[in-house]
Legacy VTK file of the C-alpha trace (Angstrom):
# vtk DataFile Version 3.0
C-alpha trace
ASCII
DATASET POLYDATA
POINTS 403 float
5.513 -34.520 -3.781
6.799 -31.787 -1.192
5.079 -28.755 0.358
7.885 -25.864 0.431
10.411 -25.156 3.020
10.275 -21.423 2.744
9.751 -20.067 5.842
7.142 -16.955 5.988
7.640 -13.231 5.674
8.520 -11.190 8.596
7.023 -9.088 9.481
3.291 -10.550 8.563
1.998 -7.356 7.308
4.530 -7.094 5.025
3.567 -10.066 3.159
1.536 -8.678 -0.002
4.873 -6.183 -0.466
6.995 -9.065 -0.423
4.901 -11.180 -2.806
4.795 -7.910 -5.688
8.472 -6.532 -5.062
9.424 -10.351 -4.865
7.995 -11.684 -8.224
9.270 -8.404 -10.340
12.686 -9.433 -9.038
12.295 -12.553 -10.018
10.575 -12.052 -13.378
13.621 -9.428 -14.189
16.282 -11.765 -13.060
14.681 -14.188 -15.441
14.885 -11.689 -18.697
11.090 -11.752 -19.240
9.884 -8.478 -20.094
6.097 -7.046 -20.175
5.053 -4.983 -23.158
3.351 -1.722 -22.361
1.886 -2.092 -26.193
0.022 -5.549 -25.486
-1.049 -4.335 -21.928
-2.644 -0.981 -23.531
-4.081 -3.538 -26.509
-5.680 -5.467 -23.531
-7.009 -2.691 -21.659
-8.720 -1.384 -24.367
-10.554 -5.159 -24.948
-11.683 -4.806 -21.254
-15.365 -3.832 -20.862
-15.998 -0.258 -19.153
-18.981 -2.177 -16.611
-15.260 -4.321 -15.426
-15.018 -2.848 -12.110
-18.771 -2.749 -11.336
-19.388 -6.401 -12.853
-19.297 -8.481 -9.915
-19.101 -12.192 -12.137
-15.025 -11.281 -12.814
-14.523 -11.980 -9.351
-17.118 -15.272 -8.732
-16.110 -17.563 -11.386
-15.351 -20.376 -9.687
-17.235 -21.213 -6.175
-20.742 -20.827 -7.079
-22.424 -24.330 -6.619
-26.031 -25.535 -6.610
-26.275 -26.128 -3.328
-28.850 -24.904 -0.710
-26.760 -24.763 2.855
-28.583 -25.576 6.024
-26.183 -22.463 7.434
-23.546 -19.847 6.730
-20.911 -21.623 7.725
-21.700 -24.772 5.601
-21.349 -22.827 2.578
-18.462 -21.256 3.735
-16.816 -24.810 4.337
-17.791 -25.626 1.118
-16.200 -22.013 -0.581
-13.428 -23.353 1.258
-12.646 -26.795 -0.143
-13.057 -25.628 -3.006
-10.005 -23.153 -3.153
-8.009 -25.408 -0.964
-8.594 -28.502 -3.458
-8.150 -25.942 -6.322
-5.394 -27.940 -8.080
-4.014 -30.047 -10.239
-3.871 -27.902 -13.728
-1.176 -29.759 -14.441
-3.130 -32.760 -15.504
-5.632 -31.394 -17.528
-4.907 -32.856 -20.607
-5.257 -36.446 -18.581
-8.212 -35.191 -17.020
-9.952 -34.430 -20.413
-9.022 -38.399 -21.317
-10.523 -39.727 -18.634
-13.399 -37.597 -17.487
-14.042 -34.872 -20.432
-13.653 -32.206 -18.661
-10.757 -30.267 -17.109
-8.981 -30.035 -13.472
-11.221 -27.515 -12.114
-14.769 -29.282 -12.817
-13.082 -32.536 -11.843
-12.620 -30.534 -8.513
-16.077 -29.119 -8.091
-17.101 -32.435 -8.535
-15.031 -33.980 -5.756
-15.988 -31.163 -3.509
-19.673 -31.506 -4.857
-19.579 -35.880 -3.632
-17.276 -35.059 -0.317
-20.241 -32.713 0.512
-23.592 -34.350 -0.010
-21.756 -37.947 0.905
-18.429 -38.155 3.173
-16.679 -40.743 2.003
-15.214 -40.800 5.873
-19.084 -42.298 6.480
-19.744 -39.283 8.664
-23.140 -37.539 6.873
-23.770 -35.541 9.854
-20.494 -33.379 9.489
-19.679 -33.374 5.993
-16.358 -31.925 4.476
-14.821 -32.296 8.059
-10.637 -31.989 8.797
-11.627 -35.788 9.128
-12.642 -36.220 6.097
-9.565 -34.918 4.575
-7.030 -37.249 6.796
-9.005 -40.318 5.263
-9.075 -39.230 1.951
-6.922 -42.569 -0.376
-6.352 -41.468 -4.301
-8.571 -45.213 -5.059
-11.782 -43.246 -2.912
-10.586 -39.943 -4.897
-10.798 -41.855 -8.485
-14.445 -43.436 -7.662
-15.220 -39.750 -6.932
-14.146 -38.196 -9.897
-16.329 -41.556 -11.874
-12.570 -42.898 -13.405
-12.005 -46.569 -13.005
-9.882 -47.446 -10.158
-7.831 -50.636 -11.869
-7.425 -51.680 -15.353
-7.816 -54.912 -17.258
-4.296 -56.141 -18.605
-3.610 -59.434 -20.491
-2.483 -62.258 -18.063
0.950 -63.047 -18.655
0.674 -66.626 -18.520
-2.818 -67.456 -19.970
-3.648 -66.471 -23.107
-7.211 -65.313 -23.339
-7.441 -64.303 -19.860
-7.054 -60.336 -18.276
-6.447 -59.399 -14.862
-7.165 -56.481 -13.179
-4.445 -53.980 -11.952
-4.699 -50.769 -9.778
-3.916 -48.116 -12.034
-0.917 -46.046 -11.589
-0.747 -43.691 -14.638
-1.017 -40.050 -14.427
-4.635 -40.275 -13.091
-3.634 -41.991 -10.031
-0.739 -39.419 -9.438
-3.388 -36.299 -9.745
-5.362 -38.697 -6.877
-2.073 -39.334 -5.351
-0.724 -35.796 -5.069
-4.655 -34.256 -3.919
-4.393 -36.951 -1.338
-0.789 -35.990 0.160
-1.951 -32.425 0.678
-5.745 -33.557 1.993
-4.077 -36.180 4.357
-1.521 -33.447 6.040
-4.025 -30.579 5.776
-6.908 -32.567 7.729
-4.664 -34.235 10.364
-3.126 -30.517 11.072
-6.549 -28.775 11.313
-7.356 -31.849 13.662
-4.104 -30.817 15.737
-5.447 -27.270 16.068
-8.838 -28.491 17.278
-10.731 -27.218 14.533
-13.089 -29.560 13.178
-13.125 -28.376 9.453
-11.223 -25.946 7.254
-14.033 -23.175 7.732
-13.787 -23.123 11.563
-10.035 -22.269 11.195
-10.422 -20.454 8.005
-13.051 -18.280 10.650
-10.419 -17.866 13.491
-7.930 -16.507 11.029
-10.066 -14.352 9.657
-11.013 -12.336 12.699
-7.649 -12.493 14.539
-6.627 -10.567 11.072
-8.860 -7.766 11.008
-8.626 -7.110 14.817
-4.385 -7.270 14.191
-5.083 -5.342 10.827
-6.256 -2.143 12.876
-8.586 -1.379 9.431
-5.839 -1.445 6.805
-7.228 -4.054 4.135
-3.983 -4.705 3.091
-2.495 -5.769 7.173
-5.552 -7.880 6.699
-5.379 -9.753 3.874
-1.507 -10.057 4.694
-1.910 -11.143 8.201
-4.925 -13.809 6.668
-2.529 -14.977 4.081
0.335 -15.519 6.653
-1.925 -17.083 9.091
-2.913 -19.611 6.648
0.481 -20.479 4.781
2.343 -20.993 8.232
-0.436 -23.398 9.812
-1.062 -25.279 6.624
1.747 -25.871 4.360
-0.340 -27.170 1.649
-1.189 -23.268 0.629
2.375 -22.407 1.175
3.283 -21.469 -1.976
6.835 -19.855 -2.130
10.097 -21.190 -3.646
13.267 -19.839 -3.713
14.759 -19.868 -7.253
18.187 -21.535 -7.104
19.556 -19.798 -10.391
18.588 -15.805 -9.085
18.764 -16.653 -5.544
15.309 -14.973 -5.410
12.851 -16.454 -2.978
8.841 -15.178 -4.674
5.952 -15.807 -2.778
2.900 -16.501 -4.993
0.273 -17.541 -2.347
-2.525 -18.085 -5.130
-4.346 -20.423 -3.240
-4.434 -17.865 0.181
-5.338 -14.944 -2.024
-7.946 -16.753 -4.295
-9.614 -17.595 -0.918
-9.814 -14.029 0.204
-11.283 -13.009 -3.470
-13.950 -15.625 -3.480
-14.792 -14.734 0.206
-15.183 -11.282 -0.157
-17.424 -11.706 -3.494
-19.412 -14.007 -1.430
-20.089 -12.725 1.921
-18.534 -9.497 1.744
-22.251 -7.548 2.701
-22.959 -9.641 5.255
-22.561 -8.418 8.649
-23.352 -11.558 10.429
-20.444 -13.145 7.896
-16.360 -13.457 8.839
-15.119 -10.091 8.103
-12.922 -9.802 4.588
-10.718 -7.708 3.276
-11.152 -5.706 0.249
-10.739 -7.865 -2.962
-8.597 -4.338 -4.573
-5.800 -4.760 -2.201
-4.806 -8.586 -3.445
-2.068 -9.715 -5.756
-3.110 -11.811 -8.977
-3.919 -15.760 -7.688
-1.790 -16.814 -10.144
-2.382 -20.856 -11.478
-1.399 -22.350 -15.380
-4.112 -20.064 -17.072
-2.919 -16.679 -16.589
0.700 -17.286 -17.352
-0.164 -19.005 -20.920
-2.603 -16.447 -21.910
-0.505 -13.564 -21.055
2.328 -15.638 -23.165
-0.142 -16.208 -26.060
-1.287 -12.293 -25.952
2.379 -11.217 -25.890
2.544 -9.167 -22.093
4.959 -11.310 -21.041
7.657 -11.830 -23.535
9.845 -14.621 -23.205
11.779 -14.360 -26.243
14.837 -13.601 -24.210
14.279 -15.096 -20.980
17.480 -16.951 -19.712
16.277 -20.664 -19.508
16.052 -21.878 -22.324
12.411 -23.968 -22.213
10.869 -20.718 -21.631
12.401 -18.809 -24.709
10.925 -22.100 -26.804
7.626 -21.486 -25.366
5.479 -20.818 -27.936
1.798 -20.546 -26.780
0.062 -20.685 -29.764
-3.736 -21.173 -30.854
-4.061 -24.772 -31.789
-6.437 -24.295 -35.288
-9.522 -25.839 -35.362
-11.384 -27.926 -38.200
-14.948 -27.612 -39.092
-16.307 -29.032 -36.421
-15.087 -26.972 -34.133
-12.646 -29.438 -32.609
-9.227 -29.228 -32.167
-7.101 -31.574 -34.785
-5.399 -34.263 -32.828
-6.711 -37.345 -31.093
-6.743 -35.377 -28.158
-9.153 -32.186 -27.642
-6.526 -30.720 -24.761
-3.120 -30.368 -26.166
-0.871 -29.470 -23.378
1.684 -26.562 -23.259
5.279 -26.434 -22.317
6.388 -29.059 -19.338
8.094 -26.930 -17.267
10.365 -27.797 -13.738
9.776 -26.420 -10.305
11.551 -23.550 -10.717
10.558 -22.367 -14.277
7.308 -22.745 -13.388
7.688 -20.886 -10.074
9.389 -18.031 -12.720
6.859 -17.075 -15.523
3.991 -17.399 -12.647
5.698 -14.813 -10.718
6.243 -13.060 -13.932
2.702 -13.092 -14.331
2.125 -11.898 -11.173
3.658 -8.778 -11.709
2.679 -8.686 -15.078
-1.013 -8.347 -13.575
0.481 -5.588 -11.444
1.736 -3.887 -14.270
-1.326 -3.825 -16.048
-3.369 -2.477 -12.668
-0.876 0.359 -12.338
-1.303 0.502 -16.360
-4.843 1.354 -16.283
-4.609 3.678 -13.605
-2.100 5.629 -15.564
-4.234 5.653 -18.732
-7.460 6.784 -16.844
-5.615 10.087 -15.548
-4.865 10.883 -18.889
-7.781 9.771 -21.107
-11.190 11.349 -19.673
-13.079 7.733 -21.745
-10.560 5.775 -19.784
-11.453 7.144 -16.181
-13.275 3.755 -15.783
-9.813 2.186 -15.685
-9.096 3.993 -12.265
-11.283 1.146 -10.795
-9.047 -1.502 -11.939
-7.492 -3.804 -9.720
-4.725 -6.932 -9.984
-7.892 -9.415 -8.924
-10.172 -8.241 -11.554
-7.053 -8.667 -14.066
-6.881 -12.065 -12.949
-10.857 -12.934 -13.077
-10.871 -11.006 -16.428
-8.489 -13.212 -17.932
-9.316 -16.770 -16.250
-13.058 -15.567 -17.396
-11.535 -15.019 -21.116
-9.823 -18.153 -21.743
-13.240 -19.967 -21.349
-13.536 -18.521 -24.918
-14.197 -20.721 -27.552
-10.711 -19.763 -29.595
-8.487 -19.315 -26.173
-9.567 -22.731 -24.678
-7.219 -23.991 -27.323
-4.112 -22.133 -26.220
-1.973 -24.995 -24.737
-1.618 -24.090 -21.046
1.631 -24.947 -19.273
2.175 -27.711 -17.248
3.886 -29.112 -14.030
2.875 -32.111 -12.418
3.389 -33.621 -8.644
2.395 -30.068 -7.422
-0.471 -29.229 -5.533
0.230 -25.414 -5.749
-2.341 -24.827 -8.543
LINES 1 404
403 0 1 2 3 4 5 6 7 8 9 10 11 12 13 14 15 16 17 18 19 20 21 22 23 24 25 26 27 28 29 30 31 32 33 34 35 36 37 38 39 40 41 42 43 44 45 46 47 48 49 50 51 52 53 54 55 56 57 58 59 60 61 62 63 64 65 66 67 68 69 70 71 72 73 74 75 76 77 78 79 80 81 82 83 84 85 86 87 88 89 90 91 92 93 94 95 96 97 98 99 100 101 102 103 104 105 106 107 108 109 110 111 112 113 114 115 116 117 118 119 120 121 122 123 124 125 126 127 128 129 130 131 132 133 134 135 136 137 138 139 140 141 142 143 144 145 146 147 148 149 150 151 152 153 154 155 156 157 158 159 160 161 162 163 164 165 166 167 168 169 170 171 172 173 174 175 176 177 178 179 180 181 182 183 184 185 186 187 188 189 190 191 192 193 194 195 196 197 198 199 200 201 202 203 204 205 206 207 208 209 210 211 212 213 214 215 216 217 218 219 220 221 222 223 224 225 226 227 228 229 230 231 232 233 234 235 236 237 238 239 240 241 242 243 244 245 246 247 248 249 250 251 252 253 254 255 256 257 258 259 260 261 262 263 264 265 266 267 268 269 270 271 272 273 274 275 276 277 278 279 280 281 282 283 284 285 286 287 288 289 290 291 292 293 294 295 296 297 298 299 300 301 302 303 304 305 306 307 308 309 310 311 312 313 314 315 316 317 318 319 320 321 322 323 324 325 326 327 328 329 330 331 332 333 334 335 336 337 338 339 340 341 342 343 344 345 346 347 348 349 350 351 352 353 354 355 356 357 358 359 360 361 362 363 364 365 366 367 368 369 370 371 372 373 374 375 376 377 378 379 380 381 382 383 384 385 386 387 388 389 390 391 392 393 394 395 396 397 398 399 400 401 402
């Protein structure tokens, strides 16, 4: 695994322009068009209370936890976004654990916190931490078995046991890689965990921002991506020559920030959550597929015109048929995965601009005037939770870290 070589946007403010006008290149280079039919059909599924409902926007961090301070939860809301990862195995994660990439997370974060595996309890979830982090400490975590019991090839009867090295081990392997350099770099910069630089960004943004919320979040997401290329999340796409910058992981953090400590004074200042672009991961792309937004019928490479993101039907029991009760969507390269998520991107854009269209001209709609690209994205990650869309197979792409 490799953290991307694509160098940030200059200038820094201009960074959530780039990442919108960016993606709809990309997505249009591609041949994946957005239906204005579907969008209106999904509007109108939307509840009016949307943009008042504050639980779009907090799926995710909240945690049983009772902090001895602000900015122990805040480390915590931290590691948790930055550690947000791995979709691509969640199909293997289901094997092993029952339960997908994201609670496997929350439980990692959940151990790391309440016991550092570094043997530090006094400073838990520190940069040091992260440096020590091995994928065989990462397995015990998540409760998987660290080796496996194999026949002996020489005496019958007997079994030895191995270190594992399936796809398990590579979701351990690939966390690790991006733990390791993340903690040793924060280390570097003298900050002792992810929150204390997370902190420092935050207010060097809003003083450069001179009060425009989208300088900020820009300036925060550029801040970030440069000093820690584990949330640099850009690619340039060899067959359009288009370079998108998706930056879920940057964005998600502001979101989840904001929704957090966004009334408190004595808290790191945030931007507004309205002026982010979708934080786009596996789950937004496949949905928008399955609902028909994004159409991919005549999108130029050819494993995204097969993609067929179907509800898998269920028996009696409620199950899915199959010996498996994940069945994984399209595998999909680097850079076709980079393409439909910046197609969902702007997809999410569309339907923003969408509903603000629709509330000028329908005096019921007016409620839509409050909708923004973040609560499209909460909306929908919130909606596949649904009983019949946990079955639509979500894309894949493994040895990333990126989402």
């Amino acid at each position: 695994m490799s953290f991307s070589d694509v160098g940030p946007v200059r200038p820094a403010k201009d960074l959530l322009k780039v990442t919108r006008s960016s993606c709809l290149a990309a997505r249009e280079a591609a041949g994946i068009s957005i239906s204005t039919e579907r969008i209106d059909a999904l509007l109108d599924s939307m509840p009016s209370t949307l943009p008042t409902d504050a639980k779009w926007l907090e799926s995710g961090y909240k945690l049983p936890l009772a902090y001895p301070s602000r900015h122990a939860e805040l480390n915590v809301i931290c590691h948790l976004c930055f550690l947000n990862s791995l979709s691509g195995y969640r199909a293997a994660f289901h094997r092993n654990t029952r339960e997908g990439a994201h609670k496997n997370i929350v439980k990692l974060v959940l151990s790391m916190y309440l016991e550092d595996p570094a043997g530090d309890s006094g400073l838990p979830l520190s940069a040091a931490t992260l440096e020590s982090l091995t994928p065989l400490t990462v397995l015990g975590l998540w409760g998987v078995p660290t080796h496996v019991e194999e026949a002996h090839p020489n005496l019958p009867g007997a079994v030895v046991g191995t270190r594992r090295s399936d796809d398990m081990f590579e979701a351990a392997h690939v966390l690790c890689v991006a733990a390791n350099d993340t903690g040793r770099r924060l280390q570097q910069m003298k900050c002792p965990d992810l929150a204390t630089f997370v902190e420092r960004a935050l207010s060097t943004a809003k003083v450069d921002s001179n009060g425009d919320d989208e300088a900020f979040a820009a300036l925060f997401a550029d801040a970030i991506t440069t000093a820690l290329p584990a949330f640099n999340d850009a690619y340039t796409i060899a067959s359009s020559s288009t370079t998108v910058y998706v930056h879920k992981r940057a964005y998600l953090l502001l979101s989840w920030l904001r929704a957090r400590f966004g009334n408190d004074e004595k808290a790191p200042p945030t931007p507004d959550a309205s002026v982010l672009p979708a934080f786009v991961d596996n789950v937004i792309p496949s949905l928008l597929v399955h609902w028909g937004i994004l159409d991919v019928a005549s999108a130029k490479d050819e494993s995204l015109r097969a993609w067929n993101a179907e509800i898998i039907q269920r028996d009696d029991a409620g199950k899915d048929k199959g010996s498996d009760s994940v069945v994984p969507g399209p595998k999909l390269a680097r850079e076709q995965a980079y393409i439909i998520r910046a197609a969902a991107l702007d997809a999410c854009h569309q339907i923003s601009l969408r509903a603000h269209e629709l509330a000028k001209q329908d005096e019921s709609k007016r409620w839509m005037a409050g909708i923004h690209e973040a609560l499209v994205d909460g909306y929908i990650w919130t909606k596949a939770k649904d009983a019949d869309l946990r079955t639509v197979p979500r894309m894949v792409e493994t040895e990333t870290f990126m989402y």
